[in-house]
N, C-alpha and C positions, 0 to 999 in steps of 0.2 A: 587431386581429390582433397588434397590438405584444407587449399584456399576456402572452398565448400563447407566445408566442416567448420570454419572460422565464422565464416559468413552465418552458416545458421547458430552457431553460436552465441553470436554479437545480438542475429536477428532479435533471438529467444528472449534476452536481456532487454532490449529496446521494445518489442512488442509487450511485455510483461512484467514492467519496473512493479516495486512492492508498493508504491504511492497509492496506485489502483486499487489496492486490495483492502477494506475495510475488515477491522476484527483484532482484538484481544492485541493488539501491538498499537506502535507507534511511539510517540516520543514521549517521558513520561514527563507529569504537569506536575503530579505531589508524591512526595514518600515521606511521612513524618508518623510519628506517635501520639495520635488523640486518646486521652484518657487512658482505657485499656486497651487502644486497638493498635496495631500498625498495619497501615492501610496506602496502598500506591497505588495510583491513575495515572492511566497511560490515555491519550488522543492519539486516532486515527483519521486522514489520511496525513501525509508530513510531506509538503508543508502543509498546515491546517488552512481549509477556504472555506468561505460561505458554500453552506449546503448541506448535502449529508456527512456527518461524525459521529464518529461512534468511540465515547466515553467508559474505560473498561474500569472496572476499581477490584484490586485484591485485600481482602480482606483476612486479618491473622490477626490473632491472641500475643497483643505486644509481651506477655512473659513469656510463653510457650510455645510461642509463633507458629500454634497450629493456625489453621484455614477455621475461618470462624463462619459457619455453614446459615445457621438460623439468621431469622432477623429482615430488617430490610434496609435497603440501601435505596436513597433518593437523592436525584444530580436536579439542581436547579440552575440554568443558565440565563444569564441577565445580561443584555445588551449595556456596556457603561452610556449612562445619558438618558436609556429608556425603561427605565422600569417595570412600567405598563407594559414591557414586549417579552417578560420575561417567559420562559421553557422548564417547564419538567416532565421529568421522566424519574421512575422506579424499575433502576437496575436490577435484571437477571439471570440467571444461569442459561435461561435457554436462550435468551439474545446473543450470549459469548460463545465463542468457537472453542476455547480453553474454557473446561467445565472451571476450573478452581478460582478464572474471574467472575465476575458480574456485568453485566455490559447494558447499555441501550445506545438506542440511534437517534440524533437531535438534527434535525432543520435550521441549521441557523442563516436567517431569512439576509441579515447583510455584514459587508466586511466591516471588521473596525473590533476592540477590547470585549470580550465577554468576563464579566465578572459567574464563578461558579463555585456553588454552595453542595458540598457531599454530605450529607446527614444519613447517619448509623443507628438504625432501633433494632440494637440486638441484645443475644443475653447479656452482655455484659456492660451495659447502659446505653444512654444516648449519648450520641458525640455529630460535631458539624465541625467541619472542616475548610477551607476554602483556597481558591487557585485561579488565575484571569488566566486568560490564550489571548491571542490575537489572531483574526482569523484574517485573513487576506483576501480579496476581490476573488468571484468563483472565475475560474477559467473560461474562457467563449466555447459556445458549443462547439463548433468546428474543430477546436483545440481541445478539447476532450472527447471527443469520439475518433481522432485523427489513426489509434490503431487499425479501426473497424475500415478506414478508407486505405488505410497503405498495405496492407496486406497483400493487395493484388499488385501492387508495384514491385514489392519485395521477390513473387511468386515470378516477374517476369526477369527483372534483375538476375536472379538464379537461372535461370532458363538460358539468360544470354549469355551469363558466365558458363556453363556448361557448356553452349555450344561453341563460343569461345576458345576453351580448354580442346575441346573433341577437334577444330577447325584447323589448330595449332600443330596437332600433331600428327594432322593428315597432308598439309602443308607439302605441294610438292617444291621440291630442290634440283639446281642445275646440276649433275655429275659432270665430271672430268672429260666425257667421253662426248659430251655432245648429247645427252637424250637426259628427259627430267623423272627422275625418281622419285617416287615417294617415301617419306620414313616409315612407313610401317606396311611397304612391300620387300618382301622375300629375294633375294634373290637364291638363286639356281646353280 
């Protein structure tokens, strides 16, 4: 039973890495002190690739480092080389998963340097910011939906490992005497 228990353990892990999962994490791009603010940005997913990313930024009162609620927050992302292809979005609370970030979701259409501008119109002034990522070629379809297809492989691997396990210890044996036993009959 142990092996079992490992297996779907390992499974769980490998079917369900945190890379998958968009939202309020990931690696972080800036944490410095603009003006009055202290402000940090995290990207998701890690490693960063063409496609969907989601840009979270927390925002605090660099003296008091309360959570600086009002105001607004806009992520402008610039492909380096193309200007004309530049992205923005105006970060939310209800985009983020963690109410106390701000977040939005960006398309970024190809791999290669994004130059990105965080600008703060809150109470306690304006401030811009700024951080590049590089984002890496998106994955092949196949290779990113590859959970959705192994599952049923996983489902029979298990299956054969049980019966496996159940075959093993039904397993008949020569006795001494000339006639074959099994280990999980009784004797008398």
């Amino acid at each position: 039973m142990r092996p079992i228990k490992c297996l779907l353990l390992l499974s769980s892990l490998i079917l369900h890495p945190s890379s998958f999962v968009l939202g309020d994490g990931g690696t972080i791009r800036l944490s410095a002190k603009q003006g009055n603010y202290q402000i940090a940005v995290l990207t998701s997913p890690t490693p960063l690739r063409a496609g969907p990313v989601d840009i979270s930024v927390l925002v605090q009162n660099a003296n008091t480092h309360e959570l600086v609620r009002d105001g607004q927050v806009t992520f402008k992302a610039t492909p380096r080389d193309h200007a004309s292809r530049a992205v923005s979005q105006v970060a939310t609370t209800e985009a983020a998963t963690n109410k106390l970030f701000r977040a939005a979701e960006f398309e970024l259409r190809e791999p290669g340097w994004w130059d990105v501008e965080v600008s703060i119109d809150g109470p306690l002034g304006n401030e811009h910011a700024q951080f590049e990522m590089e984002a890496a070629p998106p994955l092949p379809k196949w290779l990113a939906l590859w959970p959705w297809f192994s599952w049923p492989a996983l489902a029979i691997a298990l299956f054969g490992l049980r019966q496996l396990l159940v075959h093993s210890r039904h397993r008949p044996r020569f006795a001494a005497d000339g006639f074959w036993k099994s280990h999980s009959s009784l004797d008398y």
